[in-house]
ZADO-1210 file (C-alpha; in nm, 4 decimals, padded with zeros to 6 digits):
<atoms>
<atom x="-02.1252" y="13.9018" z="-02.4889" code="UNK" pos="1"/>
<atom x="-02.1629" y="13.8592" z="-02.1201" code="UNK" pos="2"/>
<atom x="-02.1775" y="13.5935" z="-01.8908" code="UNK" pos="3"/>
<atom x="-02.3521" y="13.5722" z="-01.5583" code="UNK" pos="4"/>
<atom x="-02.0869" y="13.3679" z="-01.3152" code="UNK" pos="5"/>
<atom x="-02.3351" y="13.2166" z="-00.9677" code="UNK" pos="6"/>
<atom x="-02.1412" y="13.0528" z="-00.6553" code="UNK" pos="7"/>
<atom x="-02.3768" y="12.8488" z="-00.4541" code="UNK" pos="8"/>
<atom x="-02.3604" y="12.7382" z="-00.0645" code="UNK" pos="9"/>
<atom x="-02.2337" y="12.3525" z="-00.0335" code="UNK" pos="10"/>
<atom x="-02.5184" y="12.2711" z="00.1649" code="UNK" pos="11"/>
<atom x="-02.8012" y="12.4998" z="00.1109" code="UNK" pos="12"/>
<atom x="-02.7914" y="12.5918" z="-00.2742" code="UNK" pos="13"/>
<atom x="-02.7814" y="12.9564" z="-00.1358" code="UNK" pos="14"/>
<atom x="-02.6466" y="13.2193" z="-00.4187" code="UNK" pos="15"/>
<atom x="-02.4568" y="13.4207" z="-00.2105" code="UNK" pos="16"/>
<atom x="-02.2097" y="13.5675" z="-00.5228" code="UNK" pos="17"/>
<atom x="-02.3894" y="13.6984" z="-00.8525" code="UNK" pos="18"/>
<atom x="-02.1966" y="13.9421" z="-01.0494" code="UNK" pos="19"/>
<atom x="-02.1954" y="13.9874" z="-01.4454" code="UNK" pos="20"/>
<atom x="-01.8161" y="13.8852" z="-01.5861" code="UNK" pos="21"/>
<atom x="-01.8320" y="14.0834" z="-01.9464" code="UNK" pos="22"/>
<atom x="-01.6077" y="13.8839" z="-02.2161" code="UNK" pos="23"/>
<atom x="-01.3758" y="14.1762" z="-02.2470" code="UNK" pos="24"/>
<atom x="-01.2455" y="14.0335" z="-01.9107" code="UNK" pos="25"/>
<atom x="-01.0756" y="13.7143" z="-02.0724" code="UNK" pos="26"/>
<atom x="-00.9449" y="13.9468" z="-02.4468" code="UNK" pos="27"/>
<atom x="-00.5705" y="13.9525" z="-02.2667" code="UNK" pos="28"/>
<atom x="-00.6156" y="13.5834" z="-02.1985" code="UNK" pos="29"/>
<atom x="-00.5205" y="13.3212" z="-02.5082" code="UNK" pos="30"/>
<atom x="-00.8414" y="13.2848" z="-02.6559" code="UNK" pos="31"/>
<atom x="-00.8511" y="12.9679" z="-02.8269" code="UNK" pos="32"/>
<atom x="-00.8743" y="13.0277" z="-03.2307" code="UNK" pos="33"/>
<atom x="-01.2173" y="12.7895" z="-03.2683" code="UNK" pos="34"/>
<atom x="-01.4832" y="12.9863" z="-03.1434" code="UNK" pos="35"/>
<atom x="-01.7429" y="12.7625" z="-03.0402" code="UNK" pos="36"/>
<atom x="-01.3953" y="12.5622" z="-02.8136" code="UNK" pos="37"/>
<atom x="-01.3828" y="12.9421" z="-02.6581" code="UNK" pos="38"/>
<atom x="-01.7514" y="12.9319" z="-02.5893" code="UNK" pos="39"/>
<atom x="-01.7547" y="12.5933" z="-02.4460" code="UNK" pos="40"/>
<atom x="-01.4616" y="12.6695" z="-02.2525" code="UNK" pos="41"/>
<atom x="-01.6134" y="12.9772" z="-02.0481" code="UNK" pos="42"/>
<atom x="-01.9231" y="12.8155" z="-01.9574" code="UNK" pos="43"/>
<atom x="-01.7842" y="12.5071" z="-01.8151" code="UNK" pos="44"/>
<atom x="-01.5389" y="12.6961" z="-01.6163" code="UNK" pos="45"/>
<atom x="-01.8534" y="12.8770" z="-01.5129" code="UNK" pos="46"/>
<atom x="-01.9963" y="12.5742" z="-01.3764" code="UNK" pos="47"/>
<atom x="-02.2251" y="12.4654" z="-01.6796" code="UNK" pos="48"/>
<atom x="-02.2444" y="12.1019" z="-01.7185" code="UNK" pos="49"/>
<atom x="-02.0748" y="11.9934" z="-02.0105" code="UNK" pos="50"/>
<atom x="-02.3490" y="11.8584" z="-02.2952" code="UNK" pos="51"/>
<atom x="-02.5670" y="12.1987" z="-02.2237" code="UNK" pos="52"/>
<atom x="-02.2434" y="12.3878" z="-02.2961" code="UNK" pos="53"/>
<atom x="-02.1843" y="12.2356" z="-02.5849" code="UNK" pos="54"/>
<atom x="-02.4893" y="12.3086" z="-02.7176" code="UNK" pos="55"/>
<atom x="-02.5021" y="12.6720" z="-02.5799" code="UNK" pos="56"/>
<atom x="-02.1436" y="12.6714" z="-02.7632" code="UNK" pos="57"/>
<atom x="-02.3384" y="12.6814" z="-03.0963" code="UNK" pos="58"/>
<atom x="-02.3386" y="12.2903" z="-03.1872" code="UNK" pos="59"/>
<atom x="-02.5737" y="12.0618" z="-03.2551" code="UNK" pos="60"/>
<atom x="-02.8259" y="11.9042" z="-02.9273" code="UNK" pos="61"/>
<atom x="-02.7732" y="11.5310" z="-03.1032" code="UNK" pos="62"/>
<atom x="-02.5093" y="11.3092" z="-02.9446" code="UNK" pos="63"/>
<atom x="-02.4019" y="11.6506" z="-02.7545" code="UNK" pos="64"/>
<atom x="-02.3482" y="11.4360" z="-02.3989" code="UNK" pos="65"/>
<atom x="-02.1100" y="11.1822" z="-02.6302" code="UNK" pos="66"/>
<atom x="-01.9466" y="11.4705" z="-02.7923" code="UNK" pos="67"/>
<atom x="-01.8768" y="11.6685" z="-02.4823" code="UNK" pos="68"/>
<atom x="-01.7500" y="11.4276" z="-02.3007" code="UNK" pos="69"/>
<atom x="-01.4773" y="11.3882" z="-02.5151" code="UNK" pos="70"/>
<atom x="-01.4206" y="11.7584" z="-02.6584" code="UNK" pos="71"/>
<atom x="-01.3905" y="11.8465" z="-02.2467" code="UNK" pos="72"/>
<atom x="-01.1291" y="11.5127" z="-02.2429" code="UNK" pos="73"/>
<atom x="-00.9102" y="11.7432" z="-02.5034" code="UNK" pos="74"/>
<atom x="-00.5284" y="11.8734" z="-02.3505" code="UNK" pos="75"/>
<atom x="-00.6132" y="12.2075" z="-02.4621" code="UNK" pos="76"/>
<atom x="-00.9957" y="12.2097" z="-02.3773" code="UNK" pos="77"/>
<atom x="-00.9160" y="12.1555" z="-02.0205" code="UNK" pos="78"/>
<atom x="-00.5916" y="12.3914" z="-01.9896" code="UNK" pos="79"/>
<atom x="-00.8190" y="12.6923" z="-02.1328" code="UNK" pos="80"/>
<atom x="-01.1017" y="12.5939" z="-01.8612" code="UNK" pos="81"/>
<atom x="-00.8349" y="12.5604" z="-01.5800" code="UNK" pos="82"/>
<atom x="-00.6907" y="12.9079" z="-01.6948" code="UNK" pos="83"/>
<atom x="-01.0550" y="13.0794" z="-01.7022" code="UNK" pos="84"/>
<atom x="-01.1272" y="12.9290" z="-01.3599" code="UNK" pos="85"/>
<atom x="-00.8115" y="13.0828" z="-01.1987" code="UNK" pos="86"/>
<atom x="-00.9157" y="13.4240" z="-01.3511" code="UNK" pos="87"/>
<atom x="-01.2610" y="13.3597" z="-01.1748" code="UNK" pos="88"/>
<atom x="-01.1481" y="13.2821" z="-00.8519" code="UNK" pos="89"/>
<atom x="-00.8958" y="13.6115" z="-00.8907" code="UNK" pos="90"/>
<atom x="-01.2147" y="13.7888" z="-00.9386" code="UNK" pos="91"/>
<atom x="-01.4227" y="13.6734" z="-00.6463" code="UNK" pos="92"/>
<atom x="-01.1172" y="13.7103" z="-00.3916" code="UNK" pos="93"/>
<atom x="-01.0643" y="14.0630" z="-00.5080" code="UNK" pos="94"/>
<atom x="-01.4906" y="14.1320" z="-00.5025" code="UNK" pos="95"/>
<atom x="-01.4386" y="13.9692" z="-00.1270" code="UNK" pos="96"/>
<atom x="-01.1417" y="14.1899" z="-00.0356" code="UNK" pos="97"/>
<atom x="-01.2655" y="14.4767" z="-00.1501" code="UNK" pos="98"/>
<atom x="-01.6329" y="14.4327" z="00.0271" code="UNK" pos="99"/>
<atom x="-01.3674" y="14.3639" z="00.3820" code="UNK" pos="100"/>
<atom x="-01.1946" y="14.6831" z="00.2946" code="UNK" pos="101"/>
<atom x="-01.5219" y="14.8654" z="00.2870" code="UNK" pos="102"/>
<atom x="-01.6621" y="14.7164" z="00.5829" code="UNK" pos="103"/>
<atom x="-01.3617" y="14.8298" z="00.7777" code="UNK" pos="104"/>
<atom x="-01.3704" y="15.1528" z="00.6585" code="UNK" pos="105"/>
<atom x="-01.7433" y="15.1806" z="00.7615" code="UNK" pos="106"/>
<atom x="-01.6338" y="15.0909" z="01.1047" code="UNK" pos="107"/>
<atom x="-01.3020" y="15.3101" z="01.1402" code="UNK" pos="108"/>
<atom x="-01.5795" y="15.6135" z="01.0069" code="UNK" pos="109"/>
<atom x="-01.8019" y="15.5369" z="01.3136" code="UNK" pos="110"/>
<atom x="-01.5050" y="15.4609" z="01.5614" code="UNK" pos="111"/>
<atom x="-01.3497" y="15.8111" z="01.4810" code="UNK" pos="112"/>
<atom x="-01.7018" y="15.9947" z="01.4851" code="UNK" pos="113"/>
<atom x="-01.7198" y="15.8937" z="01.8846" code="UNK" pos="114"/>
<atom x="-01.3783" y="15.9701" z="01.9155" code="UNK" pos="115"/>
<atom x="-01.4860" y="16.2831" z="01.8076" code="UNK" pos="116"/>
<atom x="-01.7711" y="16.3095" z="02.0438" code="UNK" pos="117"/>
<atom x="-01.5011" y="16.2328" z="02.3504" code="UNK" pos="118"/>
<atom x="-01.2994" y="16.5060" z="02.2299" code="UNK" pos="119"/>
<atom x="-01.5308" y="16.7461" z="02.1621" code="UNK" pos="120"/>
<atom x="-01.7042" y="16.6918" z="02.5375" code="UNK" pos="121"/>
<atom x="-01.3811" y="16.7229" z="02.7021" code="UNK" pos="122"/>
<atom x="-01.3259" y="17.0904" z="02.5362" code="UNK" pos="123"/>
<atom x="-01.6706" y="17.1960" z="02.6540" code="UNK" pos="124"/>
<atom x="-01.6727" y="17.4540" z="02.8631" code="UNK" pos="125"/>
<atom x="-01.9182" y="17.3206" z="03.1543" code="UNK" pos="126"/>
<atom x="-01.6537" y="17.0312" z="03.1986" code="UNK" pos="127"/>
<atom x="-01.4131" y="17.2680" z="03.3407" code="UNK" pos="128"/>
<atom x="-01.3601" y="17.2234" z="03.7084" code="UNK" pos="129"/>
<atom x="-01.4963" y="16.8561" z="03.6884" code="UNK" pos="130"/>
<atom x="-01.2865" y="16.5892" z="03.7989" code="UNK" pos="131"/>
<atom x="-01.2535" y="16.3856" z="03.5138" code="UNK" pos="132"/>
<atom x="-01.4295" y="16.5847" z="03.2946" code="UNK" pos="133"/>
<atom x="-01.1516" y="16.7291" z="03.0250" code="UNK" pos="134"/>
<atom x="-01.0953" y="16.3477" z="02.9719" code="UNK" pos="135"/>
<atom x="-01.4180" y="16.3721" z="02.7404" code="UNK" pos="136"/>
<atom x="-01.5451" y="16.0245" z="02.9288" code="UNK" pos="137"/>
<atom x="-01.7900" y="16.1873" z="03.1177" code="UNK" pos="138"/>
<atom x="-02.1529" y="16.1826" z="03.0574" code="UNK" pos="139"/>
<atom x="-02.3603" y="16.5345" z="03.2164" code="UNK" pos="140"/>
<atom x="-02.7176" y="16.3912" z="03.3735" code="UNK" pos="141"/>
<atom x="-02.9523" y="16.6036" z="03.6160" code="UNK" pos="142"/>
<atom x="-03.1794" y="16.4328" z="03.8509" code="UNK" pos="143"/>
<atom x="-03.3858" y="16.5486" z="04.0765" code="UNK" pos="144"/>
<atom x="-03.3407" y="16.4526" z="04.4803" code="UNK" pos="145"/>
<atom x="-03.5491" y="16.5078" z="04.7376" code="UNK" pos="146"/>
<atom x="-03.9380" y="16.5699" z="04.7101" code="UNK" pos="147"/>
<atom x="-04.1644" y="16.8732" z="04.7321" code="UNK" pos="148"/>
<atom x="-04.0513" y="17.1976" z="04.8484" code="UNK" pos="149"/>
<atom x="-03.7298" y="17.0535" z="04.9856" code="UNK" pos="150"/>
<atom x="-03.6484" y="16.8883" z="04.5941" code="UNK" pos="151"/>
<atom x="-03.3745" y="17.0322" z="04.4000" code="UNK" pos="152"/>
<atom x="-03.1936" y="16.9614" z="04.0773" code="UNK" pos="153"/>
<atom x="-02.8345" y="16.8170" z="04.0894" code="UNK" pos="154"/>
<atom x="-02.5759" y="16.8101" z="03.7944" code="UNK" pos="155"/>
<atom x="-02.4659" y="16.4143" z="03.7817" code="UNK" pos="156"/>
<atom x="-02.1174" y="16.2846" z="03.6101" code="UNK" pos="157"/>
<atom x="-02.1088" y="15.9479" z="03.5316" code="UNK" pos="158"/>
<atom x="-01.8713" y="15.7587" z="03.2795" code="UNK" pos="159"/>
<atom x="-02.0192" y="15.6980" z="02.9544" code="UNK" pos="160"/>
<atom x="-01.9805" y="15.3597" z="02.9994" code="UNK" pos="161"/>
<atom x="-02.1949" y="15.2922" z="02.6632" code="UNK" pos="162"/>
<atom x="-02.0016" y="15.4991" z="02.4638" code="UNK" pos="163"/>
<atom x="-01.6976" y="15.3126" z="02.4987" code="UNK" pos="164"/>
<atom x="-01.8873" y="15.0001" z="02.4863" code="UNK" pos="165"/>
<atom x="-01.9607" y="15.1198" z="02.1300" code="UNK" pos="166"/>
<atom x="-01.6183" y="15.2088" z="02.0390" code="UNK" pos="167"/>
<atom x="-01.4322" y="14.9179" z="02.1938" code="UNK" pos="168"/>
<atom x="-01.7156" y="14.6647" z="01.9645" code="UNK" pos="169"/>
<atom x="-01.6140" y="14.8866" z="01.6365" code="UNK" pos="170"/>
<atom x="-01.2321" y="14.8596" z="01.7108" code="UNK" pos="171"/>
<atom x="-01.2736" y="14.4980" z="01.7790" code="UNK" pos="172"/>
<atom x="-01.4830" y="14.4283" z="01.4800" code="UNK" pos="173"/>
<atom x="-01.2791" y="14.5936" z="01.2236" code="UNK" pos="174"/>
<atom x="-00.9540" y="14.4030" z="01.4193" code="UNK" pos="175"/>
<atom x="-01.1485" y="14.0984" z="01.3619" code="UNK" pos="176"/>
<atom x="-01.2056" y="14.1898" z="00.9989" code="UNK" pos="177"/>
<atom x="-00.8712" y="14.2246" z="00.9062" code="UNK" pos="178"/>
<atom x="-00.7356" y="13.9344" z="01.1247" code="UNK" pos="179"/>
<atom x="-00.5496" y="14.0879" z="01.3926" code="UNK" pos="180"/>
<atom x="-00.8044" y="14.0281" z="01.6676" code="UNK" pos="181"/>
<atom x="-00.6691" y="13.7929" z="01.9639" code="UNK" pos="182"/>
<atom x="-00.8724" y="13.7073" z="02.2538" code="UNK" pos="183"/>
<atom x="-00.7128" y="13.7495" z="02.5832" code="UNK" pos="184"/>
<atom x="-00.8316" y="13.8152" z="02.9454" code="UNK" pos="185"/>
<atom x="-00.8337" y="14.1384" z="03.0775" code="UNK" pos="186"/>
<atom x="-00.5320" y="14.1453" z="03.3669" code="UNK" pos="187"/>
<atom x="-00.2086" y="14.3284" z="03.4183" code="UNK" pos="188"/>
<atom x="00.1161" y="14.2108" z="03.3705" code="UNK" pos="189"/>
<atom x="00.1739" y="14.1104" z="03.7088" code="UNK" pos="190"/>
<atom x="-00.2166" y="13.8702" z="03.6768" code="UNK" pos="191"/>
<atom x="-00.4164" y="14.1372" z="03.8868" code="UNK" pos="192"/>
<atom x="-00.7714" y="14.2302" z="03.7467" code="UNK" pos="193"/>
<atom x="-00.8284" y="14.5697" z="03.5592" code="UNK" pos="194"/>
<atom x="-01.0633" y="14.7912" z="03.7829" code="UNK" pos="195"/>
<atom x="-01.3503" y="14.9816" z="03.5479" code="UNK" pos="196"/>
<atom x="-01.4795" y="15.3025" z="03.6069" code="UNK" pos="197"/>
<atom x="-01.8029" y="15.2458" z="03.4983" code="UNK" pos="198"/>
<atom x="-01.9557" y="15.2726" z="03.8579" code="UNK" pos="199"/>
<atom x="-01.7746" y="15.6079" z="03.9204" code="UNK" pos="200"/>
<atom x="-02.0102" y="15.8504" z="03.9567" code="UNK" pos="201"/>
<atom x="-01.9566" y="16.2135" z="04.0763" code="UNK" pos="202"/>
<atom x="-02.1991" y="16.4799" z="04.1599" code="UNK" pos="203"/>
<atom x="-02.1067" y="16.8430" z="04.1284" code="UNK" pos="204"/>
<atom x="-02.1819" y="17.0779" z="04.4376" code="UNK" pos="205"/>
<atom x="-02.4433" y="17.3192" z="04.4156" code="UNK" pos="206"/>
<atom x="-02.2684" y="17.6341" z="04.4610" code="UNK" pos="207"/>
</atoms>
């Protein structure tokens, strides 16, 4: 038999965890020898109020609020529902850790695939002889200058100031995620500014 284990939001009622815990989950746990006990135990610690439990438990709907109330009052009634709610909790942190682990995983897949794109622009061949350009941080543009016959084409290297944008938000979201971001201003040791490049721009001479 399985049961279907819902965490609601304090405020808003919100079911924001809904997995299916199968009752092979709790067979290395003391199972309690009266099976209907067992029963009631696993759906209160699954937040079922007690009389609908003990009816869902397999006994009788008359006098089941009275009844409840006190089988839920017995030593070993509540140690088996403490025990099944520590296994629950176990479950969700491990559901939540593993969904973090995945989520930073998605990002260090994204943060290496630009990483890639840096490195594979600063092996390209047309980069060669560009100031700056083997560093891979270099984005190639053309514009045009000039109008009518006296117009021509240029070759324009600018920073890909976007790019790094990008990878500096993935590196500090999966630093967030696993709780080593720190927020601190951007200055040297010594309290001066860092400079960017992002408004370094260099256009390559028509030979």
């Amino acid at each position: 038999m399985d049961f279907i284990f819902r965490q609601q939001g304090k405020n808003t009622g919100e079911i924001f965890l809904d997995f299916r815990i199968s009752a092979d989950y709790y067979s290395y746990m003391p199972i309690l020898k009266n099976a209907k006990h067992e029963k009631f135990c696993q759906l209160v610690a699954q937040g079922k109020d007690a009389a609908p439990a003990y009816i869902y438990a397999g006994y009788a709907p008359k006098g089941s609020y009275q009844n409840a109330s006190r089988l839920i009052r017995v030593d070993k009634i509540q140690s088996r529902i403490a025990e099944i709610k520590n296994k629950i909790v176990a479950k969700i942190e491990n559901k939540s850790i593993a969904v973090k682990e995945n989520r930073v995983a998605v990002l260090e897949d994204i943060s290496n695939r630009l990483r890639q794109v840096i490195a594979e622009r600063a092996a390209a061949e047309d980069m060669i002889g560009i100031p700056g350009g083997t560093t891979g941080l270099l984005a190639h543009d053309q514009k045009g200058v000039g109008y009518g016959p006296a117009s021509t084409v240029i070759d324009v290297y600018e920073v890909d100031t976007p790019l790094l944008k990008e990878l500096r938000e993935y590196q500090k979201q999966a630093a967030i995620e696993m709780g080593q971001w720190v927020e601190k201003g951007d200055i040297t040791s010594n309290g001066a500014p860092i400079l960017s490049g992002a408004d370094i721009v260099y256009i390559k001479p028509k030979s």
